[in-house]
C-alpha positions as CSV (number, residue, x, y, z in Angstrom):
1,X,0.0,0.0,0.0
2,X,1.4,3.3,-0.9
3,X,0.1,6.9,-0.6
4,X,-0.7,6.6,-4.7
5,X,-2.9,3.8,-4.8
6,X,-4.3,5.3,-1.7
7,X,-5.0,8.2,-4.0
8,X,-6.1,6.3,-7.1
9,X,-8.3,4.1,-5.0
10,X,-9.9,7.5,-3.8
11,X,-10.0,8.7,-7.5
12,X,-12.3,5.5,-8.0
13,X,-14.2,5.9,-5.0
14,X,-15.1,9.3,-5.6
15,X,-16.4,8.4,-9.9
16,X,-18.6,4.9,-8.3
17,X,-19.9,7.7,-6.0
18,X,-19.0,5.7,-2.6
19,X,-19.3,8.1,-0.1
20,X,-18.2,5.7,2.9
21,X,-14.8,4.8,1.2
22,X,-14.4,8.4,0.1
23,X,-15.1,9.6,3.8
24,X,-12.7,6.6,5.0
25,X,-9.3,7.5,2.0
26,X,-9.6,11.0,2.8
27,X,-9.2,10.5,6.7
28,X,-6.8,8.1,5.9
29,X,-4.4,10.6,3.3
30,X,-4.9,13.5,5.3
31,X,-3.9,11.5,8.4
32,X,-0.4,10.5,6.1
33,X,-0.2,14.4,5.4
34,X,-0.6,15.3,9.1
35,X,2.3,12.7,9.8
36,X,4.6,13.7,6.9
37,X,4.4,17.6,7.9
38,X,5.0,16.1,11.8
39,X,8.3,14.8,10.3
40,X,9.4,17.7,8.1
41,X,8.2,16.7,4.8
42,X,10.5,13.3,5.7
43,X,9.2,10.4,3.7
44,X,7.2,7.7,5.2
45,X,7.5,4.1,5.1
46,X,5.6,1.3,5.2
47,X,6.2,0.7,9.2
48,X,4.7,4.1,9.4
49,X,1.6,3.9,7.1
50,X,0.4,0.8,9.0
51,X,0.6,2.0,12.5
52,X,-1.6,5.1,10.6
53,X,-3.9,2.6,8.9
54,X,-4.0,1.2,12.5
55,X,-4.7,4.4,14.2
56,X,-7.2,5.1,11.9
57,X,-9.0,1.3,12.3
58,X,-9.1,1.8,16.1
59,X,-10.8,5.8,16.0
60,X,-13.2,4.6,13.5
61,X,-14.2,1.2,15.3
62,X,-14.1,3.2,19.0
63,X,-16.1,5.8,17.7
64,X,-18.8,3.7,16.0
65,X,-19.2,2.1,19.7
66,X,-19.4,4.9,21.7
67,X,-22.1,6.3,18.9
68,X,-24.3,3.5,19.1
69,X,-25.6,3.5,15.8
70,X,-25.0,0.6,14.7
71,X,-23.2,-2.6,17.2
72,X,-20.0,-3.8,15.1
73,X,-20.9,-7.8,13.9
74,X,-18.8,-10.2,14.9
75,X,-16.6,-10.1,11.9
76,X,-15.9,-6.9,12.1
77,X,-14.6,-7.2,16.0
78,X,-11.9,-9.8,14.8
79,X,-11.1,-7.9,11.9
80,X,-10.5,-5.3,14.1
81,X,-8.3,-7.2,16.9
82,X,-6.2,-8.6,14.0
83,X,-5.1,-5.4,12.6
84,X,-4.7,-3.3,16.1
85,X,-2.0,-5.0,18.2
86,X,-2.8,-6.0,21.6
87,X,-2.0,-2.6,24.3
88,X,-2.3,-0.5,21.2
């Protein structure tokens, strides 16, 4: 995964008209900005876009908890506990 098929896959997101992958690529590149401007313009690697891509799982899965719109299945939960490391 690299910030340009983050950025195509967005590009394709945005023409099917998929407004929860749209919302979900542009949290997830502007989070990559946030960190490259942290670093001083400093590239990223892949270590660093997947604790990001993790960062980004957890806030999303936390926040649709504490919403309570809509319980997570199953699936979703051990989805979620294998991408996010235990203590994380």
């Amino acid at each position: 995964m690299t910030e340009q098929q983050l950025n195509a896959d967005l590009t394709r997101a945005m023409k099917a008209r998929e407004m929860p992958r749209v919302y979900v690529l542009r949290g997830l590149l502007t989070a990559i900005k946030n960190r490259r401007v942290e670093r001083r313009g400093a590239e990223l690697g892949d270590a660093d876009l997947l604790e990001i891509v993790r960062r980004e799982i957890r806030q999303r899965f936390h926040r649709a908890l504490s919403t309570g719109l809509e319980a997570p299945s199953p699936r979703v939960k051990l989805n979620f506990s294998l991408c996010v490391r235990p203590g994380q």
